[in-house]
N, C-alpha and C positions, 0 to 999 in steps of 0.2 A: 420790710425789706423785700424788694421783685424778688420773684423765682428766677435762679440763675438759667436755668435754660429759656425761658419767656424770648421771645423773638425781638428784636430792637426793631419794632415795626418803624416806618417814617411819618417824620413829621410833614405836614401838610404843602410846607417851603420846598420840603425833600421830594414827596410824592409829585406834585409840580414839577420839578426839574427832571427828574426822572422818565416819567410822560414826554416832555418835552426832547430830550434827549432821544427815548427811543423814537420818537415821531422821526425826527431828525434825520437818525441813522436807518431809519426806514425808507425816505421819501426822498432826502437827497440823492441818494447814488442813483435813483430812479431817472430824477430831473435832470441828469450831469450827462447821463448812457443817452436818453434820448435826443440829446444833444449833438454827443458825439455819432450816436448811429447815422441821423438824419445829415448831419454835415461831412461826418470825415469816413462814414462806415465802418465804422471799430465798438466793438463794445468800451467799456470805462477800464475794464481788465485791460484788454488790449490798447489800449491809450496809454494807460498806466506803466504796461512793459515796455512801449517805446520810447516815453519819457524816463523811465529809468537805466534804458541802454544810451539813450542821448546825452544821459548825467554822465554817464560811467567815463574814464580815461580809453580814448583812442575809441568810443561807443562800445565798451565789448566788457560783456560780465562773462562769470564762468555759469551756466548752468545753476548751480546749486547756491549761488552766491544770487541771479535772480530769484530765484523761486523764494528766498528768505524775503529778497527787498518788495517782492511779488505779495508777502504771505500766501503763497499757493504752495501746493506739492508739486515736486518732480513732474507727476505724471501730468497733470492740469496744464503746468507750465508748458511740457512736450506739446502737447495739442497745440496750445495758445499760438506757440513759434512754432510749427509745421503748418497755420493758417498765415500767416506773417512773413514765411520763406513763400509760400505761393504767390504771394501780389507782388513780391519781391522789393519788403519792407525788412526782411531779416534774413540772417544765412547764419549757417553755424558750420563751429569747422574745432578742429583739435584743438585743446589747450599746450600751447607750446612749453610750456615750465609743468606738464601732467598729461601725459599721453592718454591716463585713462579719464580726463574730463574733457569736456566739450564747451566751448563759449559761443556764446550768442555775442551777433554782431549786427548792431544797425548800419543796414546802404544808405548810401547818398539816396538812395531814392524811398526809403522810408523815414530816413531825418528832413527829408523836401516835405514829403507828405504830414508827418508831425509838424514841420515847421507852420506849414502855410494854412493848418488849422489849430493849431495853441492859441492864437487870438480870441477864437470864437469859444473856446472852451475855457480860456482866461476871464470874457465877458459874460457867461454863467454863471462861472465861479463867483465873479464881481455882484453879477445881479441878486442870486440867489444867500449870498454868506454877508460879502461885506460892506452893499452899498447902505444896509440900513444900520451898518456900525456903527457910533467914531469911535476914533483912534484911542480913547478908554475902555469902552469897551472891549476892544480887538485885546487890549493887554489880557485884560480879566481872563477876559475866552481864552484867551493861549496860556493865562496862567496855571486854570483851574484844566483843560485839559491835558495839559502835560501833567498833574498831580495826578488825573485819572488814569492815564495810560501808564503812568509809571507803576501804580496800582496794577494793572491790569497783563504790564509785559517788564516786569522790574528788569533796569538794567539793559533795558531796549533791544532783550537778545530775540525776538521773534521778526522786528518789523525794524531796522536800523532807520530812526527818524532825526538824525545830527545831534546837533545842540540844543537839549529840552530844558530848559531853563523852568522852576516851580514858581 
């Protein structure tokens, strides 16, 4: 019988994908920011918050409500939108239903700017993830990472990603 504490070291299938994975989450956001720097001058953070203020109802989160959809902190986030209200891509202003919070708001002229470079970062995305897919394998990938992330943030309370289906 193993010794109960003995380590469930990986199997070789395992140690494989593992590799692979952290290559992944290494290398992609690398190839995505240099993308976005060179074409739209935003880091992928900063891509990232504008597309999640462009999701939002009326474009406008509360503060604390991006920095979740963000995974960032407070403070991070502050900075990120005080770069963002300069180019005059964001503005923030009271929360009208909580006086003591503040919401972030995407301008016309930061959803212009997002707008008329999502194509370019779509065909990244395209090139880099899923032109060497098919449509099987795209299940799998989305099957087996929503089982990992569920693992990882059960109950999707760190990073709100919809409908994760296992």
């Amino acid at each position: 019988m193993a010794e109960q504490n003995e380590p469930r070291w990986l199997s070789e299938a395992e140690r494989d994908m593992w590799v692979r994975l952290v290559a992944t989450t290494l290398l992609l956001p690398g190839e995505v920011e240099a993308q976005l720097k060179r074409d739209a001058g935003l880091t992928f953070f900063e891509y990232h918050v504008l597309a999640m203020l462009s999701e939002a109802d009326e474009r406008t989160r509360l503060m604390s409500d991006l920095a979740r959809w963000a995974n960032s902190s407070l403070s991070r986030l502050s900075h990120v939108v005080t770069r963002l209200e300069k180019q005059g891509w964001v503005r923030r202003e009271a929360c009208p239903d909580d006086r003591r919070a503040t919401n972030a708001v995407l301008t016309d002229e930061g959803f212009a700017h997002l707008e008329a470079h999502a194509p370019a970062h779509v065909e990244i995305v395209r090139k880099l993830v899923f032109d060497g897919l098919t449509p099987e394998q795209i299940a799998v990938t989305t099957t087996a990472l929503g089982t990992i992330l569920e693992a990882v943030d059960p109950g999707h309370t760190q990073i709100p990603v919809g409908n994760i289906s296992k």
